[in-house]
C-alpha positions as CSV (number, residue, x, y, z in Angstrom):
1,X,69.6,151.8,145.2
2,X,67.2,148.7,144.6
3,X,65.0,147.3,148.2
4,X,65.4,144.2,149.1
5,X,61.5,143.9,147.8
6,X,62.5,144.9,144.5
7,X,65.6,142.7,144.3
8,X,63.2,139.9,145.7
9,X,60.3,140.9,142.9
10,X,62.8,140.5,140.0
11,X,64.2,137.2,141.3
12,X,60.7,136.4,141.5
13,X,59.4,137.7,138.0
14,X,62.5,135.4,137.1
15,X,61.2,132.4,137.8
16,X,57.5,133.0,137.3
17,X,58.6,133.8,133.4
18,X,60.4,129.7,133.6
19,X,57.7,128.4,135.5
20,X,54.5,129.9,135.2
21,X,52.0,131.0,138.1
22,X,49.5,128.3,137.9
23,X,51.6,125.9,140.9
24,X,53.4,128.8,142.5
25,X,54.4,127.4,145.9
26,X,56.1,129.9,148.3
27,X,58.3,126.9,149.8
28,X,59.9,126.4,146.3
29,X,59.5,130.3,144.9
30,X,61.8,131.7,148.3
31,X,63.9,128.8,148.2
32,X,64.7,129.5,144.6
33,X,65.1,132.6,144.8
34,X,67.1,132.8,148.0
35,X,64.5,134.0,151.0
36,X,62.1,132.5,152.9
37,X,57.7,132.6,152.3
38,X,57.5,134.5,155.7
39,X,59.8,137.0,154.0
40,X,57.9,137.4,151.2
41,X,54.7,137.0,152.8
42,X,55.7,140.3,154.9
43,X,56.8,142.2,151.9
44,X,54.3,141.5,149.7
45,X,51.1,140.9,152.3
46,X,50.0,137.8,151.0
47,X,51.0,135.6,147.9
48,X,47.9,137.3,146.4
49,X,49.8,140.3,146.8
50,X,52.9,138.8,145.2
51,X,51.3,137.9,142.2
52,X,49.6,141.2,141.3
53,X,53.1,142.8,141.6
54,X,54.2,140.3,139.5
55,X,52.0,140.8,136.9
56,X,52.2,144.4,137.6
57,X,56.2,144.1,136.7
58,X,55.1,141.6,133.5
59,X,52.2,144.5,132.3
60,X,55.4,146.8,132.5
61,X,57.5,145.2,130.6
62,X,54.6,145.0,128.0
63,X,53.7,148.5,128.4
64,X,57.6,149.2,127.7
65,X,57.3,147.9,124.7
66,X,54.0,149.1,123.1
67,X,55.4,152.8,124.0
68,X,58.3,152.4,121.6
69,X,56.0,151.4,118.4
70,X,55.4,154.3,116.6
71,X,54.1,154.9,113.2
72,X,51.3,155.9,111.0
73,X,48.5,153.1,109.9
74,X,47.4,150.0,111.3
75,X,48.9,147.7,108.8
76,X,52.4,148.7,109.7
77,X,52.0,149.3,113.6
78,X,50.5,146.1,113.5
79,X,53.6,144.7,111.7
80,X,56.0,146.0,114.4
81,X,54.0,144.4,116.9
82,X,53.7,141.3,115.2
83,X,57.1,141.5,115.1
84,X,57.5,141.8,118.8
85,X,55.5,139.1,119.7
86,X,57.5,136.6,118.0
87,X,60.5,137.7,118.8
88,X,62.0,134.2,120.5
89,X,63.3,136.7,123.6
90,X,59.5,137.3,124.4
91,X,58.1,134.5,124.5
92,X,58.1,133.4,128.3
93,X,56.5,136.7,128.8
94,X,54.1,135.8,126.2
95,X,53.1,132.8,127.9
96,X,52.9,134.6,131.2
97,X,50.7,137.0,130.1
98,X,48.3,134.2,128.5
99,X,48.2,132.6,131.2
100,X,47.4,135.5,133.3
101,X,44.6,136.5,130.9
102,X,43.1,133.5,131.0
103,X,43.2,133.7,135.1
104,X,41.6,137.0,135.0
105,X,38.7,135.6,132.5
106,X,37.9,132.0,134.8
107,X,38.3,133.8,138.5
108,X,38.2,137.5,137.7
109,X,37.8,137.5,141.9
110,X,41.9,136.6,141.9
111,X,45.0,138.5,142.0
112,X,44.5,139.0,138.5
113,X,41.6,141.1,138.4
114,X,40.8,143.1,135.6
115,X,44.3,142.0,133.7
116,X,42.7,140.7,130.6
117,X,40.6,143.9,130.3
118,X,43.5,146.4,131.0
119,X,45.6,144.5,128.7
120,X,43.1,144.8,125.6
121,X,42.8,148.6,126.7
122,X,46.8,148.7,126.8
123,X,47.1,147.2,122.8
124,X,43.5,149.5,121.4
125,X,45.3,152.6,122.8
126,X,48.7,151.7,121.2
127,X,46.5,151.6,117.6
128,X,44.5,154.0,118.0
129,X,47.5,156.2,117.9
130,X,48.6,154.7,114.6
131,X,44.9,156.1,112.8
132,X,44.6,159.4,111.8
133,X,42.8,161.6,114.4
134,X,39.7,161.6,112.3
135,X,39.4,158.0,111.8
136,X,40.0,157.3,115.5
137,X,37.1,158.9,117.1
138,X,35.0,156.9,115.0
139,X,32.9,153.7,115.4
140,X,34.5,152.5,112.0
141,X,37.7,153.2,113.6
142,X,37.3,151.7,116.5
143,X,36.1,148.1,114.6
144,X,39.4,148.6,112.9
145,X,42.1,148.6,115.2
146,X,39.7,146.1,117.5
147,X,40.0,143.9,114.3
148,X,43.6,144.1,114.2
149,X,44.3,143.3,117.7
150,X,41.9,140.2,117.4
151,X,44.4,139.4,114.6
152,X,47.1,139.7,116.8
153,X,46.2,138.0,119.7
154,X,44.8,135.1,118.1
155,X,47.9,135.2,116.1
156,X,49.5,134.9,119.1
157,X,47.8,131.9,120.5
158,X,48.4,130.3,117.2
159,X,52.3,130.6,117.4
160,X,52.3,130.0,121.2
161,X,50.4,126.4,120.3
162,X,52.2,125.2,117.4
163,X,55.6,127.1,117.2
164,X,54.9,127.5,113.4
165,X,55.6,131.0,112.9
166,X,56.0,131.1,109.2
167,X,52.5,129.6,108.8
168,X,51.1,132.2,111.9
169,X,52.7,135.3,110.0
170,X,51.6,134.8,106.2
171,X,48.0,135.0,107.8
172,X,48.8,137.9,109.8
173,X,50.0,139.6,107.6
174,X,47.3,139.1,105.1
């Protein structure tokens, strides 16, 4: 049985996905999403408080996502994310997450402490699990799948700026 904090958190995620978390408001956030900013302040603390569970409920959905890639070599793991990230269905959590990463980089004192650095954690673990045990453990390993991810992520950026997704994935993909 969903809580009323959990229904509230998902109607919340809702709109933070359409409308981004740099002007949240609580007025406009409860009214849109049918309670009132003393109810969520008393659920969720503070708005502080609602914004790390909302980007608790975003790295999630991320994490959801980077456990179902599987495969063997950098080149194609890298390819199924690549995939993933420009799938059109991602993108408002794509643009969430940037913004939230950029948040955690210019007041890492916020409600997004520590996202950026979990999130690069999150995406070096997923490829290191695509090397070969041996390689993996190494220094030379570890600048490759670091290299990849820089790929991606800038990647990312790229599409996220310009929309031009053909352009963004010949150069991904090398």
């Amino acid at each position: 049985m969903t809580t009323r904090r959990e229904e509230l958190l998902e109607k919340a995620y809702g709109f933070v996905l359409e409308h981004g978390l740099s002007d949240l408001s609580l007025r406009p956030l409860a009214r849109a999403i049918e309670s009132s900013p003393r109810v969520l302040l008393y659920l969720f603390d503070s708005k502080d408080g609602l914004v790390r569970e909302l980007l608790a409920r975003a790295r999630q959905e991320e994490l959801a996502a980077l456990e179902a890639v599987e495969g063997e070599g950098l080149d194609p793991v890298s390819a199924t994310l690549w995939g993933w990230l420009t799938a059109p269905e991602h993108r408002r959590l794509l643009v969430l997450w940037v913004e939230a990463y950029g948040r955690s980089l210019v007041d890492p004192a916020g409600p997004w402490t520590g996202f950026a650095q979990q999130t690069v954690e999150d995406w070096l673990d997923v490829l290191s699990k695509a090397q070969p045990a041996a390689v993996r453990r190494t220094r030379a390993g570890e600048s490759e799948r670091t290299r990849a991810l820089a790929l991606l992520r800038g990647g990312l950026l790229d599409l996220l700026a310009t929309g031009d997704e053909k352009r963004v994935t010949a150069a991904v993909a090398g």
